[in-house]
N, C-alpha and C positions, 0 to 999 in steps of 0.2 A: 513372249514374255508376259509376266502377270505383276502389274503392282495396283496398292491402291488407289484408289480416286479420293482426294480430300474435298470436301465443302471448296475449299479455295481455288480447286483446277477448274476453273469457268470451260475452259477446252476441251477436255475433255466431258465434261458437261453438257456440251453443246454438241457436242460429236455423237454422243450415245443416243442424246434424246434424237439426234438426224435420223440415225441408224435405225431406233428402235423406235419411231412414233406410236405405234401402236401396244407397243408392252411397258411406253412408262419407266423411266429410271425414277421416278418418282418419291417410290419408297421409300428412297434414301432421303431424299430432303421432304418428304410430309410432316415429319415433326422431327425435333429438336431430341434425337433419341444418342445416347453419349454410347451406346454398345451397338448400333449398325455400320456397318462396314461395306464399303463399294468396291469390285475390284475391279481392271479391266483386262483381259485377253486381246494383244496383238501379235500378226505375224511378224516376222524378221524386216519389213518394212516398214513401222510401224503404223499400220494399218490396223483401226480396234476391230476384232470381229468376235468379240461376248463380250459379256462382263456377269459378276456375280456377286449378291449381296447376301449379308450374312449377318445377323445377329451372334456378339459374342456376352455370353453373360456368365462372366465366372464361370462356373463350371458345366455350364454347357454351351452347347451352342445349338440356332437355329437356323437352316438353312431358307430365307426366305425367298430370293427367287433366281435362276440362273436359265442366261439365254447366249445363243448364239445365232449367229445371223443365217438365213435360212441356205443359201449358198455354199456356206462352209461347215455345213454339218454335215457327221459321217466324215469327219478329217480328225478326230482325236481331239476337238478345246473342251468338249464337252469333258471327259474323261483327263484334260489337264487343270479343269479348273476343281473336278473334285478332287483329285489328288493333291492340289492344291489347299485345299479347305482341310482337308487330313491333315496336312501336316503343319498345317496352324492351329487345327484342333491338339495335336499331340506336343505341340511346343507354349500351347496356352493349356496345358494339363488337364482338357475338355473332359468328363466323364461318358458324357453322351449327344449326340446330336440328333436333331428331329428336322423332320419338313412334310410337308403336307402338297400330296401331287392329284391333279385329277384322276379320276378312275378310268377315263379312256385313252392316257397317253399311256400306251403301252410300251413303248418306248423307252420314257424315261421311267415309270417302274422297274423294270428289266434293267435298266443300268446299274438303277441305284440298290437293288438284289443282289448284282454284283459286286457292289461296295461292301455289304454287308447287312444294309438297312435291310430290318424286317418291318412287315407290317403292324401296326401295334393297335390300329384304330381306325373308325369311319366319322369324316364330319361332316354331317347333313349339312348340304345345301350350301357346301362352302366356298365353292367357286359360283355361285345365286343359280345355274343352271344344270350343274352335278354335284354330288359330293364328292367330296375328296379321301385319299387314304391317307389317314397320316403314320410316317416312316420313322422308326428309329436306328439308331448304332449305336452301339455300348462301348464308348473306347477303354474305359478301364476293369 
């Protein structure tokens, strides 16, 4: 199941940051931003294992960072939590979506290829140790 995480869910707040001490849910709460969005991904026990956050701005959207917990990948949350983000992008009448992934996780390149995101760009030195590719999809 996937819903959002509000400012107000302290629990779940405190469960992701358990989960993910080292990637930070942060981004969500570093500034007072009214178009970022938190989501989280649990199994049928509700047990959270991802979550995904996402800038929605009018007409588009950015996907800022989506993770799951290292155990449970290569089980499909990864691939439910973008289909997920589709179809929030297609019911918030999204034109395009963007995100910006390292050059060496080839991995998720290749997923998000799948999706339809093409490459559109290079950002020097935007992860401070690599650059990044940044990704587009056109939904309309």
């Amino acid at each position: 199941m996937i819903e959002e995480v509000t400012k107000k869910d302290i629990n779940s707040h405190q469960e992701l940051q358990k989960l993910f001490p080292q990637k930070t849910v942060d981004f969500f709460y570093q500034e007072e931003n009214p178009f970022r969005k938190l989501y989280k991904i649990e199994e049928d026990d509700s047990k959270i294992v991802g979550y995904l956050i996402l800038d929605l701005l009018y007409e588009r959207m950015e996907l800022i960072q989506i993770e799951v917990l290292k155990e449970k990948q290569n089980q499909g949350y990864g691939k439910k939590m973008l289909d997920y983000m589709l179809e929030l992008a297609r019911e918030s009448k999204v034109q395009n979506i963007t995100l910006e992934v390292r050059m060496d996780n080839e991995k998720a390149i290749h997923l998000y290829k799948k999706y339809g995101f093409q490459e559109v760009g290079i950002r020097k030195n935007y992860y401070h140790d690599q650059d990044g590719i940044l990704m587009e999809r056109k939904m309309m």
